[in-house]
FIRO-676706 format. One record per residue: residue in three letters; x, y, z of N, C-alpha, C in turn. Coordinates in steps of 0.05 Angstrom, whole numbers, plus 5000, padded with zeros to 4 digits. Example, Ala and Ser with C-alpha at 12.3 -4.5 7.8 and 13.67 -1.06 7.14 Angstrom:
REM residues 2
res  nxx  nyy  nzz  caxx  cayy  cazz  cxx  cyy  czz
Ala  5264  4886  5156  5246  4910  5156  5264  4934  5156
Ser  5257  4955  5142  5273  4979  5143  5258  5001  5157
END
This chain:
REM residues 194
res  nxx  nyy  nzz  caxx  cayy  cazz  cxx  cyy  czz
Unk  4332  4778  5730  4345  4803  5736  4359  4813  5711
Unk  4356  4843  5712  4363  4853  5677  4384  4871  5695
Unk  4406  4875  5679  4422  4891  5683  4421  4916  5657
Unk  4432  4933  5665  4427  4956  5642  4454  4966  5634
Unk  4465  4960  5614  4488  4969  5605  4494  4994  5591
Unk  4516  5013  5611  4512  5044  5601  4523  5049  5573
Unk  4510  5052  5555  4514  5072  5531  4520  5100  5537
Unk  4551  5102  5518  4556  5126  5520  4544  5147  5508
Unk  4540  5173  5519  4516  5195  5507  4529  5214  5484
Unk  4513  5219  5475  4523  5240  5451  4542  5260  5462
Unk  4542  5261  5487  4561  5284  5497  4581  5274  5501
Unk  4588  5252  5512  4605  5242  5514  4628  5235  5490
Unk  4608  5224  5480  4621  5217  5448  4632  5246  5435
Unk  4624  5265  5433  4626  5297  5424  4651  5301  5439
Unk  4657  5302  5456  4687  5306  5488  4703  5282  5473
Unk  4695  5263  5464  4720  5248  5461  4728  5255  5429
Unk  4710  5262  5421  4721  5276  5385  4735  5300  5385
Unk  4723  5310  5407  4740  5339  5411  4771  5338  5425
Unk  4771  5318  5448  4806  5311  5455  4818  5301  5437
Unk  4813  5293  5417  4830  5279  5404  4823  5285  5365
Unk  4813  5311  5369  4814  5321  5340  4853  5331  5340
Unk  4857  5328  5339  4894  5331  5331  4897  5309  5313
Unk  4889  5283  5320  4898  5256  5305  4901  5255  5271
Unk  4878  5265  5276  4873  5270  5232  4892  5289  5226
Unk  4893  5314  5243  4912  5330  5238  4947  5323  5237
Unk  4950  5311  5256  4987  5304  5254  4984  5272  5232
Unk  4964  5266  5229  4961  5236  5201  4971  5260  5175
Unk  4941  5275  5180  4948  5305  5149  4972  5299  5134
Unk  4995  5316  5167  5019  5323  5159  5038  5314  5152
Unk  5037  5292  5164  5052  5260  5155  5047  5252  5136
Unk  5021  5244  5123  5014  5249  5097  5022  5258  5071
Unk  5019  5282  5088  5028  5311  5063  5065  5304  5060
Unk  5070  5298  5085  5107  5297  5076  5115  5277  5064
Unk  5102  5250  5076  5101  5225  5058  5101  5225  5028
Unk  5079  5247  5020  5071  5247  4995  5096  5265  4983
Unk  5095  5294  4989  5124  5304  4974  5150  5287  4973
Unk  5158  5277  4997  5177  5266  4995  5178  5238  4969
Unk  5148  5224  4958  5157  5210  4949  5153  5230  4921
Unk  5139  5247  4916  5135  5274  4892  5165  5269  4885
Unk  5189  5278  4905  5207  5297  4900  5231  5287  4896
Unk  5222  5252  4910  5249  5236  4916  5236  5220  4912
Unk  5231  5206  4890  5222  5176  4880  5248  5152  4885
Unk  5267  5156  4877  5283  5142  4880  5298  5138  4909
Unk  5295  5150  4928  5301  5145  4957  5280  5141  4963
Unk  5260  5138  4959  5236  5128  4975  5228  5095  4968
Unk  5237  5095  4937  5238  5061  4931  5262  5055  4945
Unk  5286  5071  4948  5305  5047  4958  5306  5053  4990
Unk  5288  5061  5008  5287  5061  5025  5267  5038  5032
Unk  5246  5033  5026  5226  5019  5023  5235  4994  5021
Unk  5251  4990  4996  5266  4959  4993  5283  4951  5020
Unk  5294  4972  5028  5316  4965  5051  5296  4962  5072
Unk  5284  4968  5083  5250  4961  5106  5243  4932  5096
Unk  5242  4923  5079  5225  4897  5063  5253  4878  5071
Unk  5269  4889  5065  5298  4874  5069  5309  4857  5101
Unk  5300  4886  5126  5302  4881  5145  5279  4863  5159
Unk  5249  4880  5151  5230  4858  5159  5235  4831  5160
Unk  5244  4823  5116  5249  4795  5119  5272  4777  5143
Unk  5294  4798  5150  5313  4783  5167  5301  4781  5195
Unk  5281  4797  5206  5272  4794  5227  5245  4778  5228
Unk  5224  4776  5207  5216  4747  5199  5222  4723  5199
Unk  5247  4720  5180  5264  4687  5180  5275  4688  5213
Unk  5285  4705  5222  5299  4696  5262  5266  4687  5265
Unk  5240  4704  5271  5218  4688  5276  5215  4661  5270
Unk  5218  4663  5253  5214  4625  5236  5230  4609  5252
Unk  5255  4620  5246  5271  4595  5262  5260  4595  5289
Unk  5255  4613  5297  5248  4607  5334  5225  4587  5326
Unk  5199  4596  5310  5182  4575  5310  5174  4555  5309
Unk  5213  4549  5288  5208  4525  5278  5227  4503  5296
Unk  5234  4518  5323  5250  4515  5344  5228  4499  5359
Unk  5207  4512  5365  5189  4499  5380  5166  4483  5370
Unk  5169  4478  5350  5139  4469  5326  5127  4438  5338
Unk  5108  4433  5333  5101  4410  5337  5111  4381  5332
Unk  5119  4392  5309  5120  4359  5294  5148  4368  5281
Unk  5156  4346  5269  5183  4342  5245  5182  4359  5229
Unk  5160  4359  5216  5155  4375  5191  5148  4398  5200
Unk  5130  4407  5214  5132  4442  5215  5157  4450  5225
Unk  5170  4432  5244  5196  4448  5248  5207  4451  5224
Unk  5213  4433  5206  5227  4432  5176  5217  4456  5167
Unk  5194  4451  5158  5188  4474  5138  5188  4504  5155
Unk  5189  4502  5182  5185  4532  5189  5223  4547  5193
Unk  5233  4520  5193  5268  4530  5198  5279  4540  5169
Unk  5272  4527  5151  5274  4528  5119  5262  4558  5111
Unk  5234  4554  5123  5227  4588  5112  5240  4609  5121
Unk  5246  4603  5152  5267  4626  5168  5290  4629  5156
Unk  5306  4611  5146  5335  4610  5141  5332  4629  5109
Unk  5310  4626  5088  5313  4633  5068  5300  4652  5066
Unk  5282  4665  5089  5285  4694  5097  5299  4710  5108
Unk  5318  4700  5116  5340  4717  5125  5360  4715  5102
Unk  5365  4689  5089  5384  4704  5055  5368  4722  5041
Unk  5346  4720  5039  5339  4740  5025  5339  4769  5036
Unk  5325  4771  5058  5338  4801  5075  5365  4811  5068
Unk  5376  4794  5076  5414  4802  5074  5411  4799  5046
Unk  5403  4795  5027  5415  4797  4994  5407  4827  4997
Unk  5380  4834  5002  5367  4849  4991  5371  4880  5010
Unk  5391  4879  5033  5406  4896  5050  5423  4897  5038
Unk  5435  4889  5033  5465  4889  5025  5471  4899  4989
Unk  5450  4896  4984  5448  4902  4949  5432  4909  4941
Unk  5412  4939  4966  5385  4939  4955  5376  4955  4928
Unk  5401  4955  4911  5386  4973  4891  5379  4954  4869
Unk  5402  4934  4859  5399  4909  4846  5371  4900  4856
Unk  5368  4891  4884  5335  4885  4886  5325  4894  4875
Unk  5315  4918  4883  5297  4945  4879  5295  4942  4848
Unk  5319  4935  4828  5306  4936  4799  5292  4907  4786
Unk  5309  4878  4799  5294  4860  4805  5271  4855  4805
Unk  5266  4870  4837  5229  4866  4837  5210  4880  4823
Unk  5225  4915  4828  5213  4940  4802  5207  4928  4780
Unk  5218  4908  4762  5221  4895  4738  5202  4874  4743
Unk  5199  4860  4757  5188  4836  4761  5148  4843  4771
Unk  5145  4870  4781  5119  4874  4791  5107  4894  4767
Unk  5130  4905  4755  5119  4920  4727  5106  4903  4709
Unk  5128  4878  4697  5113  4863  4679  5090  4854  4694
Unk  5096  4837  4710  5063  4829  4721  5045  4846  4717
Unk  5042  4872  4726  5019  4898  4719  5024  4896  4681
Unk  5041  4902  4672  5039  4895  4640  5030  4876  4625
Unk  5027  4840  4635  5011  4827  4628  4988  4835  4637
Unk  4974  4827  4655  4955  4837  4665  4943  4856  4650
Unk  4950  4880  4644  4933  4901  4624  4927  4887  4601
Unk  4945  4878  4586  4948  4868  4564  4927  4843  4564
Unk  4918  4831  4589  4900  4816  4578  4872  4830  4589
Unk  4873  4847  4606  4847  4854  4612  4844  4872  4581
Unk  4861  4888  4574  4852  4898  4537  4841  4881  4514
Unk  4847  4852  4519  4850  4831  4496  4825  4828  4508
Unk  4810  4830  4533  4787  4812  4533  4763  4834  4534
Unk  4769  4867  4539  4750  4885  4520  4748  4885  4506
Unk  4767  4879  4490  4766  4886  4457  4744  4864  4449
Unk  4752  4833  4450  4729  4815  4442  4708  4815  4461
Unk  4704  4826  4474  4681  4821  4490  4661  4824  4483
Unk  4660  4848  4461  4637  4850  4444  4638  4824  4423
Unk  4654  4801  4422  4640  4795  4394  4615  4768  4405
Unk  4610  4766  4444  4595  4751  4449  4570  4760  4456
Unk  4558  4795  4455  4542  4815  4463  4551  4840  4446
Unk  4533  4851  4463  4533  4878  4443  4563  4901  4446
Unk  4572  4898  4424  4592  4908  4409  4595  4944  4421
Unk  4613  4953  4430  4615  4982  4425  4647  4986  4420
Unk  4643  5011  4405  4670  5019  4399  4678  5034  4429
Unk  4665  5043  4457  4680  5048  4475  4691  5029  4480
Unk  4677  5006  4489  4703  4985  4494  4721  4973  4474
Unk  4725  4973  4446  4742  4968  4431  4763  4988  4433
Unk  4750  5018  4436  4779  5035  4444  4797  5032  4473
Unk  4776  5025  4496  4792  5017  4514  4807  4999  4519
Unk  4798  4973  4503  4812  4960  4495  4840  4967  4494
Unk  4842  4977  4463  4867  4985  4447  4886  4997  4472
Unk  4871  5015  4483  4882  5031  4503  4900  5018  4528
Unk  4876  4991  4538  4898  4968  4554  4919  4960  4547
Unk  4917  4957  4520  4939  4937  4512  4960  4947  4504
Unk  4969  4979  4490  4982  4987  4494  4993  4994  4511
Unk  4972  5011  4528  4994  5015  4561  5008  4989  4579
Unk  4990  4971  4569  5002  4940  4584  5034  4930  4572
Unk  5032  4944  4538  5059  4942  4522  5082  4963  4541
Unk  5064  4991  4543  5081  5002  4554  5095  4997  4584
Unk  5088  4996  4597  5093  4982  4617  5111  4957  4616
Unk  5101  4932  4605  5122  4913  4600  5151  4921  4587
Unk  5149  4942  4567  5172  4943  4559  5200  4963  4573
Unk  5178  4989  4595  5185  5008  4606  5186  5003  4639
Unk  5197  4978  4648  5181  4971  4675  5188  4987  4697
Unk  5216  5007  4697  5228  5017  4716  5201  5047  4718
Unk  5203  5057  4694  5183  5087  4687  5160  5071  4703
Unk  5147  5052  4697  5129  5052  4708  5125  5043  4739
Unk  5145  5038  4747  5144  5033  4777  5156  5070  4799
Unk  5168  5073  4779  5170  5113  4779  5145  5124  4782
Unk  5128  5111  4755  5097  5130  4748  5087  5119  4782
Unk  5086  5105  4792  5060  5093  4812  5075  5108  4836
Unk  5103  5109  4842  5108  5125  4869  5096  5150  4857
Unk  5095  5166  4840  5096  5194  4840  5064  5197  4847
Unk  5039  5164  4833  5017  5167  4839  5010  5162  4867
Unk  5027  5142  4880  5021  5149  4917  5026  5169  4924
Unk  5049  5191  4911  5053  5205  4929  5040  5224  4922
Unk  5023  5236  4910  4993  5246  4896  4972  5245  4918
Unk  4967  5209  4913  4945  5205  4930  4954  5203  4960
Unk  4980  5208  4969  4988  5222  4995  4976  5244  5005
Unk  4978  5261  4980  4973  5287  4991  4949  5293  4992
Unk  4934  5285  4974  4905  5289  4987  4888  5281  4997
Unk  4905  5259  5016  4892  5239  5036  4900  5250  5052
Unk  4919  5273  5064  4932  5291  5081  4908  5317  5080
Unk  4910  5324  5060  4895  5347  5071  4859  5348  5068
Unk  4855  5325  5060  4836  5310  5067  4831  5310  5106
Unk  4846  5292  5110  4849  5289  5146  4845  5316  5157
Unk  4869  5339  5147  4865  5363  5163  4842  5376  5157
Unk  4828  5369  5128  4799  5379  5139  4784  5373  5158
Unk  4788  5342  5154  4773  5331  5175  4783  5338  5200
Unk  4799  5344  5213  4814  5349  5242  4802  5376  5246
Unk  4796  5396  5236  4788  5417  5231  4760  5420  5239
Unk  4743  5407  5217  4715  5401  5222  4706  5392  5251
Unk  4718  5364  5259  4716  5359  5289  4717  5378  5310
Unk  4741  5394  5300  4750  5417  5326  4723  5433  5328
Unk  4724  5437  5300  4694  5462  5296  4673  5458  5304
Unk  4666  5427  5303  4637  5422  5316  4637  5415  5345
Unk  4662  5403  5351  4657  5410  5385  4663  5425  5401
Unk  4665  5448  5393  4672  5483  5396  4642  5492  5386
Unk  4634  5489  5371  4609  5500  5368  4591  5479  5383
Unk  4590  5457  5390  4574  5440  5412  4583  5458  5445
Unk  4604  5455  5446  4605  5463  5478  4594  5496  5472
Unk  4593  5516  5454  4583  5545  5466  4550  5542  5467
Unk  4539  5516  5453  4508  5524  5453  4504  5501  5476
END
């Protein structure tokens, strides 16, 4: 005995793109505000961001401890009460003093991106001396390794430079969507008159 399992029809599928062409649209706009707001207000949007990371962690570490409330064994309780407890100092440091964080980590995720360049430059530059040699990659090189300088030495600017680049690539992942919310509407408006 075969049973036949209904696949939904192109029409169907078309009716459900069309109820719910708004979605891309109110994403757009959210998007688009997301993005000015971090354009316009870099610095409340990092220290809003840190204070979210702050609270997560305090409501993470209470998780832990419950987990490590009920854990199997000695040791996962240990280690899961330990991770809870020192996620919740850290939440509360990082609530309570989120701008100190905020330059902390700002400082601490810049250099990381600043080494990092700095060696992905060091290993264009020689890369030609085990194959064939070009001066594009010897200039991009140069080019890593300075910006990798820059960065290491500039770490706050450059944690500035990357909000202002999300909030860039905010915006035209916004009006991106409302094309697309647009398009949808249009084709199943032009599907239902023909």
């Amino acid at each position: 005995m075969t049973t036949a399992t209904s696949i939904p029809s192109q029409e169907t599928a078309r009716e459900v793109l069309a109820s719910f062409w708004w979605m891309p649209l109110v994403r757009g706009i959210l998007l688009i505000l997301f993005g000015l707001i971090m354009l316009f207000s870099p610095g409340s949007t990092l220290l809003s961001l840190i204070w979210l990371l702050g609270i997560y962690w305090i409501v993470d570490g209470i998780f832990g401890i419950f987990e490590g409330l009920r854990g199997h064994t000695e040791r996962s309780r240990l280690w899961a009460i330990v991770g809870g407890v020192l996620g919740i100092v850290a939440g509360l440091i990082i609530v309570s003093n989120p701008i100190v964080a905020g330059v902390i980590g700002a400082t601490f995720i810049a250099v990381l991106i600043g080494v990092t360049t700095v060696a992905n430059g060091i290993m264009m530059i020689f890369a030609g001396r085990n194959g064939e040699w070009t001066w594009w990659g010897l200039v991009m090189g140069i080019l890593y390794v300075l910006f990798g300088i820059f960065m290491f030495a500039h770490p706050l600017a450059t944690v500035g430079a990357l909000v202002w680049l999300f909030g860039f690539w905010a915006i035209v992942a916004g009006v991106a969507a409302i094309f697309l919310a647009f398009r949808v509407r249009g084709l199943a408006k032009a599907e239902q008159t023909s």
